[in-house]
PDB file as gemmi writes it, atoms N, CA and C in Angstrom:
CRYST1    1.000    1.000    1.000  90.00  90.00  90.00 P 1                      
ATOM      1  N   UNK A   1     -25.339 -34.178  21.229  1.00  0.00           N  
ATOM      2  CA  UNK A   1     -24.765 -33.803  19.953  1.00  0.00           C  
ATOM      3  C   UNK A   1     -25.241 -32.423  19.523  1.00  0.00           C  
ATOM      4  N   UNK A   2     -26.446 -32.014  19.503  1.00  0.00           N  
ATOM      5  CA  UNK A   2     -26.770 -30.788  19.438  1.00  0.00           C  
ATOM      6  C   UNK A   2     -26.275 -29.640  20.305  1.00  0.00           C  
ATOM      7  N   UNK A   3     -25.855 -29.870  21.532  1.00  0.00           N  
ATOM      8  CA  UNK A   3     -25.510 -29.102  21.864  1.00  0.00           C  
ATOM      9  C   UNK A   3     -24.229 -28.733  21.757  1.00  0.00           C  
ATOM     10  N   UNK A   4     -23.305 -30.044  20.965  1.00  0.00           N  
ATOM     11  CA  UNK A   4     -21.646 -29.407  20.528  1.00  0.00           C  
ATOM     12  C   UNK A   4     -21.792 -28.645  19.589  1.00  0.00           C  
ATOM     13  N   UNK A   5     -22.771 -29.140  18.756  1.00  0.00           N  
ATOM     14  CA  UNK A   5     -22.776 -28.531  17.175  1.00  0.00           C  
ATOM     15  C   UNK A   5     -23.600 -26.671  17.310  1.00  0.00           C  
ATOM     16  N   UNK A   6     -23.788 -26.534  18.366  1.00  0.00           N  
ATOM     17  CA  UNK A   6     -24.822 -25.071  19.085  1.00  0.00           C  
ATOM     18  C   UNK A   6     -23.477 -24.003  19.693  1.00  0.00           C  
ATOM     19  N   UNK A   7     -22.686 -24.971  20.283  1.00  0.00           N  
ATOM     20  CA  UNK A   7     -21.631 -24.373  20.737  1.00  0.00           C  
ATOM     21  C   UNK A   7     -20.389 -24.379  20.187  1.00  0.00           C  
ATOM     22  N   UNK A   8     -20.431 -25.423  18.543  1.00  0.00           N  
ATOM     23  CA  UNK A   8     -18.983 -24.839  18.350  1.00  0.00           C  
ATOM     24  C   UNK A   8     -19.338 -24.737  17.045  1.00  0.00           C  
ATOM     25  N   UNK A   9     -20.517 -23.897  16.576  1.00  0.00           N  
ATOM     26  CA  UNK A   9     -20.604 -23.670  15.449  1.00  0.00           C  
ATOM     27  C   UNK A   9     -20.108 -23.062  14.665  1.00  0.00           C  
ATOM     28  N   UNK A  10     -18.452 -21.733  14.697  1.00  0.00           N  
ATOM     29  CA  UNK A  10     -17.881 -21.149  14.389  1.00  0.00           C  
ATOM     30  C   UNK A  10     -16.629 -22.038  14.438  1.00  0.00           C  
ATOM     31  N   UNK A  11     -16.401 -22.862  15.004  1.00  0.00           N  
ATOM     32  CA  UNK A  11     -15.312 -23.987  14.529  1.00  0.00           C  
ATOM     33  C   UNK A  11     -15.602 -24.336  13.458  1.00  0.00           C  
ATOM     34  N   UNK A  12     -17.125 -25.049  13.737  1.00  0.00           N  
ATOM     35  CA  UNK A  12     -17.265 -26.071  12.037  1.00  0.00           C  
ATOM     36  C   UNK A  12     -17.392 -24.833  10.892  1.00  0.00           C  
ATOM     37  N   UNK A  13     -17.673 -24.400  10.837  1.00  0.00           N  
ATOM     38  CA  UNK A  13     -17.703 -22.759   9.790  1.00  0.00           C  
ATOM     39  C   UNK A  13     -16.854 -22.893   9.064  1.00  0.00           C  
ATOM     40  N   UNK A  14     -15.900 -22.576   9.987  1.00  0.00           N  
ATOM     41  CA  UNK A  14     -14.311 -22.822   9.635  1.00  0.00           C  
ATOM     42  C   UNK A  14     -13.514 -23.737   9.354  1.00  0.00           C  
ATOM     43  N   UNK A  15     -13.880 -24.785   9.498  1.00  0.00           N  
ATOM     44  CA  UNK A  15     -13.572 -26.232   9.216  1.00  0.00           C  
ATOM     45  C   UNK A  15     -14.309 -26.600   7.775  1.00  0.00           C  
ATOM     46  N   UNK A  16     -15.518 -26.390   7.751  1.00  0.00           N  
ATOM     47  CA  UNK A  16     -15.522 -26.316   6.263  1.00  0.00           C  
ATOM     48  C   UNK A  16     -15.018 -25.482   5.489  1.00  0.00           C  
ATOM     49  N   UNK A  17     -14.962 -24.448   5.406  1.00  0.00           N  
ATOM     50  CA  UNK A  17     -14.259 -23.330   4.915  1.00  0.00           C  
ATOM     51  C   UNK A  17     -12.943 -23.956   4.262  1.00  0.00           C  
ATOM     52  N   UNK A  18     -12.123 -24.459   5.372  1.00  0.00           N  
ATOM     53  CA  UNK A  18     -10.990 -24.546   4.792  1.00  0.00           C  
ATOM     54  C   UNK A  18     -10.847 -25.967   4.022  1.00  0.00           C  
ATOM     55  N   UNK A  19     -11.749 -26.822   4.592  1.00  0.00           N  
ATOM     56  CA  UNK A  19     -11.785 -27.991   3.483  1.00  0.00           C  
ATOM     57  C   UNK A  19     -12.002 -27.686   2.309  1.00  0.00           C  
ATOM     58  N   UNK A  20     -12.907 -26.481   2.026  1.00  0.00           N  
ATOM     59  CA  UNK A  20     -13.278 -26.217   0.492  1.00  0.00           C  
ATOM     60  C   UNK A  20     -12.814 -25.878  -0.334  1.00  0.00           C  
ATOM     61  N   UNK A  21     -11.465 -24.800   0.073  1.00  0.00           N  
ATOM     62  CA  UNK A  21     -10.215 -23.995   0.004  1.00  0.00           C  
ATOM     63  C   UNK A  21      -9.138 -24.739  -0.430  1.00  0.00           C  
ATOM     64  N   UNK A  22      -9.002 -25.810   0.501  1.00  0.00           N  
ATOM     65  CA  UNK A  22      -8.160 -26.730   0.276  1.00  0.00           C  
ATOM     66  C   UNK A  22      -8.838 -27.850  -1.326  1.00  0.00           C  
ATOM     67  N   UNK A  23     -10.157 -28.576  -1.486  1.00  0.00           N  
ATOM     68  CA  UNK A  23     -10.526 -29.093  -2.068  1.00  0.00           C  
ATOM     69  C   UNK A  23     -10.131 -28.214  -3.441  1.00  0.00           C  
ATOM     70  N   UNK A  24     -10.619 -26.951  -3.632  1.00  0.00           N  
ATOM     71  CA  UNK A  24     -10.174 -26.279  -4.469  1.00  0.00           C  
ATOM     72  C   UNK A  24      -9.265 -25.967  -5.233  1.00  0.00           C  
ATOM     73  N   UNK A  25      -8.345 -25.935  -4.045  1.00  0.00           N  
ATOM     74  CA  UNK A  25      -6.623 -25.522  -4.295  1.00  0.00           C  
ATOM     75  C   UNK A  25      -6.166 -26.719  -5.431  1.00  0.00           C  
ATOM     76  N   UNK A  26      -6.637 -27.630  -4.912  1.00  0.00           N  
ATOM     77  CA  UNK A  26      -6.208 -29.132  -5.196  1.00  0.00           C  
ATOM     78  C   UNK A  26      -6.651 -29.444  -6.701  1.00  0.00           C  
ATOM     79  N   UNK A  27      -7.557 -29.030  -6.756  1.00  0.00           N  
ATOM     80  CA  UNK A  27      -8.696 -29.402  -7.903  1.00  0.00           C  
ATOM     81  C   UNK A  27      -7.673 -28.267  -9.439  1.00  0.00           C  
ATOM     82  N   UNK A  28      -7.615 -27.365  -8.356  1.00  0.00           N  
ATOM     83  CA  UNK A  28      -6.524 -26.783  -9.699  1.00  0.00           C  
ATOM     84  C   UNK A  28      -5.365 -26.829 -10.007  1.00  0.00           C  
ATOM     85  N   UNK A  29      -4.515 -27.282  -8.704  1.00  0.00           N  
ATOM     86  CA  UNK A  29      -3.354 -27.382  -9.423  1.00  0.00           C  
ATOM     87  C   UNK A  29      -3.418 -28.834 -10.240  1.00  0.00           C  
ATOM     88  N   UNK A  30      -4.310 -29.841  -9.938  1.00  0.00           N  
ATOM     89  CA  UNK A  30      -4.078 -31.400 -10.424  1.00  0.00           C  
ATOM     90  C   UNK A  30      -4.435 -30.461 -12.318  1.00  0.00           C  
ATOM     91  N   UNK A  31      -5.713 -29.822 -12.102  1.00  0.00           N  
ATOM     92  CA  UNK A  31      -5.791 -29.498 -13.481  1.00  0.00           C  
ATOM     93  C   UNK A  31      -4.713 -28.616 -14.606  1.00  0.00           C  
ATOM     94  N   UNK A  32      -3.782 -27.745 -13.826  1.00  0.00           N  
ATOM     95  CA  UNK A  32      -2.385 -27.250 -13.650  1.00  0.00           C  
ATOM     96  C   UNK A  32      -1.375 -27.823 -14.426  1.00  0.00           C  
ATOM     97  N   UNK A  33      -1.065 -29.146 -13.890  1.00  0.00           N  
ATOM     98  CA  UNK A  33      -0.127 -29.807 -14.421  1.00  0.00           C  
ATOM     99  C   UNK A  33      -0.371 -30.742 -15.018  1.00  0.00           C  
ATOM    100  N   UNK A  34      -1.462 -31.233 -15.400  1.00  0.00           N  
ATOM    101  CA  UNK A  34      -1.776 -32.288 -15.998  1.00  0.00           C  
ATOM    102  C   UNK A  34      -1.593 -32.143 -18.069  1.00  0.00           C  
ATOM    103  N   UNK A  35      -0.997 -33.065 -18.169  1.00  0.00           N  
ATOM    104  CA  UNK A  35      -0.455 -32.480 -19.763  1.00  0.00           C  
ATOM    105  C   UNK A  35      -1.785 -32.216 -20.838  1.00  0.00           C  
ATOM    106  N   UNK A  36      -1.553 -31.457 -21.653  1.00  0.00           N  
ATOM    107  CA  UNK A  36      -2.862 -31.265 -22.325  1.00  0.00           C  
ATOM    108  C   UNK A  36      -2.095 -31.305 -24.267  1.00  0.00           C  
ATOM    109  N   UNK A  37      -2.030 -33.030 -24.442  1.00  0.00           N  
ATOM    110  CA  UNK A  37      -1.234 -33.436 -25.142  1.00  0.00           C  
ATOM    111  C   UNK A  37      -2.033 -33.229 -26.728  1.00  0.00           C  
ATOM    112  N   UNK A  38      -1.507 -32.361 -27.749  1.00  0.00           N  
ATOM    113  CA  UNK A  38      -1.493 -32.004 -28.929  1.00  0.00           C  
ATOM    114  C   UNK A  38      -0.722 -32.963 -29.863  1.00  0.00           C  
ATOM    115  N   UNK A  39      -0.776 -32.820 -31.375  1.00  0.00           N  
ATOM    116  CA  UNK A  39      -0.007 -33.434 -32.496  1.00  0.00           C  
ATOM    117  C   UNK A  39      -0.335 -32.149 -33.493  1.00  0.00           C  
ATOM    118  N   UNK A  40       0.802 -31.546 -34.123  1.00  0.00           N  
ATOM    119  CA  UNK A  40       0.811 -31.129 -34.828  1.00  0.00           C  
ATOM    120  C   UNK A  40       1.985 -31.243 -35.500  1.00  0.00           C  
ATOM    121  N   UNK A  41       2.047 -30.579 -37.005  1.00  0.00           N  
ATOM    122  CA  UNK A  41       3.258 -30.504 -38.108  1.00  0.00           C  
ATOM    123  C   UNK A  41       4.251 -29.466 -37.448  1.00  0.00           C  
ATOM    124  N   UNK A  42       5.529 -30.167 -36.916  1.00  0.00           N  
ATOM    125  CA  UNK A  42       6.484 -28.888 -36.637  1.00  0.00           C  
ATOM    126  C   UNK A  42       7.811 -29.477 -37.020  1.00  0.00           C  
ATOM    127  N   UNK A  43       8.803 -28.407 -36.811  1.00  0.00           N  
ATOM    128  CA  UNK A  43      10.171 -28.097 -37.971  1.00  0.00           C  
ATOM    129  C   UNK A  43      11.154 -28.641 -36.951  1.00  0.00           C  
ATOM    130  N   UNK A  44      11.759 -29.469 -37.360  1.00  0.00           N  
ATOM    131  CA  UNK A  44      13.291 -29.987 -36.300  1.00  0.00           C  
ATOM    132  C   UNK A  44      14.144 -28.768 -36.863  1.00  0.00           C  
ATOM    133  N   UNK A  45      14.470 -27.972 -35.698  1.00  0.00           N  
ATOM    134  CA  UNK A  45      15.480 -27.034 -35.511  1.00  0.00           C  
ATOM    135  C   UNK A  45      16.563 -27.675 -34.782  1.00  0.00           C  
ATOM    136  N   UNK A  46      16.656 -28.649 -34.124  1.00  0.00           N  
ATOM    137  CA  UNK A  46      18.213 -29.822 -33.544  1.00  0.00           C  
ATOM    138  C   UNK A  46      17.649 -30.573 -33.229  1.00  0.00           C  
ATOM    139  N   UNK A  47      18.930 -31.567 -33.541  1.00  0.00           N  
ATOM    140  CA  UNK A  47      18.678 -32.437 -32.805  1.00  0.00           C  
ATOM    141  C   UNK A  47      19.683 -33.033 -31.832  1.00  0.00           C  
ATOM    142  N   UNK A  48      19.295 -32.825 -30.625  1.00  0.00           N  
ATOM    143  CA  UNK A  48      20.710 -32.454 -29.249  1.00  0.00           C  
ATOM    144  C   UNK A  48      20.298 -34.538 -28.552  1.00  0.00           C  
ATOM    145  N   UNK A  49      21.195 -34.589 -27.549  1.00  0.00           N  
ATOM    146  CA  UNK A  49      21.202 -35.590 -27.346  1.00  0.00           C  
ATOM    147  C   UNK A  49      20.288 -35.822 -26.195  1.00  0.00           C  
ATOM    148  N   UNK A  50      20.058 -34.716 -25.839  1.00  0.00           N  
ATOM    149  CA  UNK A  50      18.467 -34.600 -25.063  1.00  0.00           C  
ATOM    150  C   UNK A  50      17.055 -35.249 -25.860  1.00  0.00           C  
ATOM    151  N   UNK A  51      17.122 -35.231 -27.032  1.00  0.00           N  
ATOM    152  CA  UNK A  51      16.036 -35.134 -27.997  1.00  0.00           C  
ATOM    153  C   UNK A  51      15.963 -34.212 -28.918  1.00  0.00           C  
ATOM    154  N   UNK A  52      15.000 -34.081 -29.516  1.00  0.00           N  
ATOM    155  CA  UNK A  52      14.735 -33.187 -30.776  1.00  0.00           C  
ATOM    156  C   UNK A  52      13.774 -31.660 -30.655  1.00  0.00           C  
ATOM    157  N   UNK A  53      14.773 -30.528 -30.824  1.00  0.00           N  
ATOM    158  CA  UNK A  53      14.183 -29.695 -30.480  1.00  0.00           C  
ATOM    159  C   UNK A  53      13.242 -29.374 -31.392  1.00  0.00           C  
ATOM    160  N   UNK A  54      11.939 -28.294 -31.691  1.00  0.00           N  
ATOM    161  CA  UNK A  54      10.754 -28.766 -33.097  1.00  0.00           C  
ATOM    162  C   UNK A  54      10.765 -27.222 -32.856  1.00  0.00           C  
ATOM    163  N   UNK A  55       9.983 -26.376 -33.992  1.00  0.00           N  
ATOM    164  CA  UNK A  55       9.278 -25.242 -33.890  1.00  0.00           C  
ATOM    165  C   UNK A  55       7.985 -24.966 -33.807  1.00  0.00           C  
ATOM    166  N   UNK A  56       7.368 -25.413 -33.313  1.00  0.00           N  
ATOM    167  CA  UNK A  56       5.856 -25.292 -33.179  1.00  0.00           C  
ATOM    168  C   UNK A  56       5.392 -24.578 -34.638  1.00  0.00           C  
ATOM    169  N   UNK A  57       3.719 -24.382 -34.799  1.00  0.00           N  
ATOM    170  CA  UNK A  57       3.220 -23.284 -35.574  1.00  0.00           C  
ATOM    171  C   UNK A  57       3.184 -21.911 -35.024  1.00  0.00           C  
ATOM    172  N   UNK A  58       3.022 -21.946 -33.797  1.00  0.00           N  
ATOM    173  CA  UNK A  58       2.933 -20.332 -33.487  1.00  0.00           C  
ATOM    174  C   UNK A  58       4.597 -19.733 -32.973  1.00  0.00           C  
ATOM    175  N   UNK A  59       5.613 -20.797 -33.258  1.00  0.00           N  
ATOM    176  CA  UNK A  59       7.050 -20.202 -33.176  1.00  0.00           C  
ATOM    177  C   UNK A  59       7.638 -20.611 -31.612  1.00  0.00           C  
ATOM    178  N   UNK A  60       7.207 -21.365 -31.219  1.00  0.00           N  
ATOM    179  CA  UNK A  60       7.623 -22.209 -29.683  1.00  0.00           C  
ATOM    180  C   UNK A  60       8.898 -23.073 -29.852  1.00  0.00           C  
ATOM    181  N   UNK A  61       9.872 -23.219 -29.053  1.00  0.00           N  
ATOM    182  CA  UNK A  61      10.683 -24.465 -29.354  1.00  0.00           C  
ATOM    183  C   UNK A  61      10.458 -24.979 -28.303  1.00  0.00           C  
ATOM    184  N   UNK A  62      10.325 -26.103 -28.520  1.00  0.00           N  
ATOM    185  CA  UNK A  62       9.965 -27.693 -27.724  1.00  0.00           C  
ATOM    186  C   UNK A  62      10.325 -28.492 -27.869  1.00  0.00           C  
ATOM    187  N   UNK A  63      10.885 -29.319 -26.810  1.00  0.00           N  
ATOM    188  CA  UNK A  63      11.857 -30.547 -26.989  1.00  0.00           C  
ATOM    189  C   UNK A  63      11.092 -31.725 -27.130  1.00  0.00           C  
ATOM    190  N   UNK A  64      10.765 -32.447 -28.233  1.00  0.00           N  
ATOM    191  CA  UNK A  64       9.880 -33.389 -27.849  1.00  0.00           C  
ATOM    192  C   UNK A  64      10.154 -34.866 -27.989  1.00  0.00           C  
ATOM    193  N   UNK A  65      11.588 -35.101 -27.351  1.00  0.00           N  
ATOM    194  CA  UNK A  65      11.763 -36.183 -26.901  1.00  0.00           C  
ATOM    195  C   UNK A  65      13.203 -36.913 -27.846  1.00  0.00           C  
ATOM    196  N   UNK A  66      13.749 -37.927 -27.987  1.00  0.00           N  
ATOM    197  CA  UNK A  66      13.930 -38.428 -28.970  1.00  0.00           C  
ATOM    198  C   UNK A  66      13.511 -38.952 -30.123  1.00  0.00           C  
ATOM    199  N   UNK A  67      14.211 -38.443 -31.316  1.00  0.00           N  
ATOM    200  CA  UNK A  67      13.770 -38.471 -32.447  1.00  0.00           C  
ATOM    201  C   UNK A  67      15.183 -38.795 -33.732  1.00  0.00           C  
ATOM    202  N   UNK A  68      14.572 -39.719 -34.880  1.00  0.00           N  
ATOM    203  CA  UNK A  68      15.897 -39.311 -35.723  1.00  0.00           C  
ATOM    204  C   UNK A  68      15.852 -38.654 -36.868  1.00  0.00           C  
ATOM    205  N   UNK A  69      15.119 -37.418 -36.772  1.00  0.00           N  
ATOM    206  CA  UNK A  69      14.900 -36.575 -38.213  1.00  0.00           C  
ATOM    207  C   UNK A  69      15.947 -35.026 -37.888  1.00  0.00           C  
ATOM    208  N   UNK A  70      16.238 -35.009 -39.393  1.00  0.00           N  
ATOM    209  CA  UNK A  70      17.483 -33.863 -38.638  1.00  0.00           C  
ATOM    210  C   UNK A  70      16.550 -32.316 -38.981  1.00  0.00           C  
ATOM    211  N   UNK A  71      17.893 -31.303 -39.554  1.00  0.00           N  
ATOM    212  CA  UNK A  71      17.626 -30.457 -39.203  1.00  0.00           C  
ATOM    213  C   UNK A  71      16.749 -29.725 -40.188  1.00  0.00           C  
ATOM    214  N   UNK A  72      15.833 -29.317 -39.972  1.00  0.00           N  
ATOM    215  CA  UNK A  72      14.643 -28.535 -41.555  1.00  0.00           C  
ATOM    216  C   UNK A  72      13.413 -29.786 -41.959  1.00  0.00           C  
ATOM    217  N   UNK A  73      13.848 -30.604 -41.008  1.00  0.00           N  
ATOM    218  CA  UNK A  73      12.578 -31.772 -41.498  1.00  0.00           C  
ATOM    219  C   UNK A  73      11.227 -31.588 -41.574  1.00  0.00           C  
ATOM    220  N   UNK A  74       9.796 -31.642 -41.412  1.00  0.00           N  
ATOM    221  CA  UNK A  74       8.558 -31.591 -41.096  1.00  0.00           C  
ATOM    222  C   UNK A  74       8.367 -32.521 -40.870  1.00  0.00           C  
ATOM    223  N   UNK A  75       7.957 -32.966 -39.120  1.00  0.00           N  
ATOM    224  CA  UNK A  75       7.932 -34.117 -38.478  1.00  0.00           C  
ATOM    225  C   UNK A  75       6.233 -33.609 -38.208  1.00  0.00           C  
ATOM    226  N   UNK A  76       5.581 -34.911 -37.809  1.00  0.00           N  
ATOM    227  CA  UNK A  76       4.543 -34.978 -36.970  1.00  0.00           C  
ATOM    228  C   UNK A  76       4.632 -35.402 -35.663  1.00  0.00           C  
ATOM    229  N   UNK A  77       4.298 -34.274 -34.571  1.00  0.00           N  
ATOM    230  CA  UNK A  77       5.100 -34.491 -32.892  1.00  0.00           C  
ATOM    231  C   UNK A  77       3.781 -34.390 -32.056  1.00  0.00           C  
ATOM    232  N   UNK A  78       3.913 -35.122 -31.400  1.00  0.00           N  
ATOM    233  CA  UNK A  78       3.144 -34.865 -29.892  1.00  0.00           C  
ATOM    234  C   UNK A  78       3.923 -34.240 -29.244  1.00  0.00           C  
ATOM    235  N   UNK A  79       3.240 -33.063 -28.139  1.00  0.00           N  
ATOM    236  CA  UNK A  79       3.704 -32.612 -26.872  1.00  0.00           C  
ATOM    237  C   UNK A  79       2.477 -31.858 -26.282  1.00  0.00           C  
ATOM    238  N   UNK A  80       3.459 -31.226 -24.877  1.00  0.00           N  
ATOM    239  CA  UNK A  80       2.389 -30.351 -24.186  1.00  0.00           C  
ATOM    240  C   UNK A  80       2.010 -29.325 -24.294  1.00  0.00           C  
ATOM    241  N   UNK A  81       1.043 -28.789 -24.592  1.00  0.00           N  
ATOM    242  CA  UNK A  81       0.754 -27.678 -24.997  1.00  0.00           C  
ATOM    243  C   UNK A  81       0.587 -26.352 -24.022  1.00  0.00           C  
ATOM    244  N   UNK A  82       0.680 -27.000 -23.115  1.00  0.00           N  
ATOM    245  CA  UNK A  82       0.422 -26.505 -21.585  1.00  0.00           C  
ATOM    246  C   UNK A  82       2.041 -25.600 -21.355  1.00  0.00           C  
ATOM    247  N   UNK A  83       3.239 -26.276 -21.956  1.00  0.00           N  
ATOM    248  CA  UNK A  83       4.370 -26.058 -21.716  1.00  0.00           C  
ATOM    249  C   UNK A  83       4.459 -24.796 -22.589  1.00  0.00           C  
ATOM    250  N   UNK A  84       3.651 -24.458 -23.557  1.00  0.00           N  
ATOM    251  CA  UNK A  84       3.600 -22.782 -24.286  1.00  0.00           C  
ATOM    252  C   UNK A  84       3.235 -22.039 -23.316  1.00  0.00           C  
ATOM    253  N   UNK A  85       2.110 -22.682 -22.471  1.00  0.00           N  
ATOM    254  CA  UNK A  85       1.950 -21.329 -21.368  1.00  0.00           C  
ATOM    255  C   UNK A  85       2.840 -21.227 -20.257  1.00  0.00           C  
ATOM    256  N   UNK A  86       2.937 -22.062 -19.978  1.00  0.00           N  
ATOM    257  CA  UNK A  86       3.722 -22.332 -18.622  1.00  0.00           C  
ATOM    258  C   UNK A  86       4.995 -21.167 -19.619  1.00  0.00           C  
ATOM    259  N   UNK A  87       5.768 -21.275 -20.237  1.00  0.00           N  
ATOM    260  CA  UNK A  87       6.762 -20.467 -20.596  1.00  0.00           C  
ATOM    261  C   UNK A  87       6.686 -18.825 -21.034  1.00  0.00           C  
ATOM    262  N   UNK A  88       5.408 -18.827 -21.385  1.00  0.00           N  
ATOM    263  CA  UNK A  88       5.156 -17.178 -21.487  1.00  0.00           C  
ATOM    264  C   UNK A  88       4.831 -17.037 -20.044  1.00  0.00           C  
ATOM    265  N   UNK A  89       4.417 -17.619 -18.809  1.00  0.00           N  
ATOM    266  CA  UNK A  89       4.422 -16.982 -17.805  1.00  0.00           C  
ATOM    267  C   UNK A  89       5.540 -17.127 -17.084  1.00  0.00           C  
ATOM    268  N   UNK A  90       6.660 -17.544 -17.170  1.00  0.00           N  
ATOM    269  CA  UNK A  90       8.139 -17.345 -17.383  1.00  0.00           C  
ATOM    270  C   UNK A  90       9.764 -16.209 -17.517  1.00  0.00           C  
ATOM    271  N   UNK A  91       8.698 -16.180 -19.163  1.00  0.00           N  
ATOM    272  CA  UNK A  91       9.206 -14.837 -19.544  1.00  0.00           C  
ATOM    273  C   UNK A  91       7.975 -14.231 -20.451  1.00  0.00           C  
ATOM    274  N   UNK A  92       7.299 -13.139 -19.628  1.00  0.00           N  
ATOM    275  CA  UNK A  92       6.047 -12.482 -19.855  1.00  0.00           C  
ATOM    276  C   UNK A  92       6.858 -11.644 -21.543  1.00  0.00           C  
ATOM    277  N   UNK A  93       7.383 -11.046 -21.330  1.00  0.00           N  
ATOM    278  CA  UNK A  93       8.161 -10.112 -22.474  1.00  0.00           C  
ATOM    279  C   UNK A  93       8.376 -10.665 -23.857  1.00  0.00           C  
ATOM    280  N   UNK A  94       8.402 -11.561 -24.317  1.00  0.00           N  
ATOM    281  CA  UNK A  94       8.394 -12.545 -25.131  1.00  0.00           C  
ATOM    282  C   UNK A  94       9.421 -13.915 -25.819  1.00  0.00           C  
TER     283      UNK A  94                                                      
END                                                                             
């Protein structure tokens, strides 16, 4: 055994290497997409048959699901908050 591990020690190098790379990769995208679920006071701007579109506080529209409050209401909504960024890196410009 010592002598595989003497002679292919630039395999395993590399074999960990890329497990770690990979472990990594992984570790962020799970953290990536995983929802990072808020409640705040926001404004029904429609309500489409998709669900209810809301205005966030910082001016976002977000669909957050079905709802029956119409239009100008102040609802209390859960959603993702993750989905504000994900959309400015989208459209960077605003």
């Amino acid at each position: 055994m010592g002598d595989f591990i003497k002679t292919n020690k630039t395999t395993i190098q590399i074999f960990v290497i890329i497990i770690i790379a990979a472990s990594s990769l992984l570790g962020y995208l799970t953290w990536y997409v995983s929802p990072d679920h808020i409640t705040e006071k926001v404004k029904v701007i429609r309500n489409t048959g998709n669900g209810c579109i809301v205005e966030t506080v910082d001016n976002f529209a977000i669909n957050i699901g079905p709802c029956d409050a119409q239009y100008g209401e102040i609802i209390i909504a859960t959603y993702d908050a993750k989905l504000k960024h994900r959309a400015l890196l989208m459209n960077p410009s605003g």
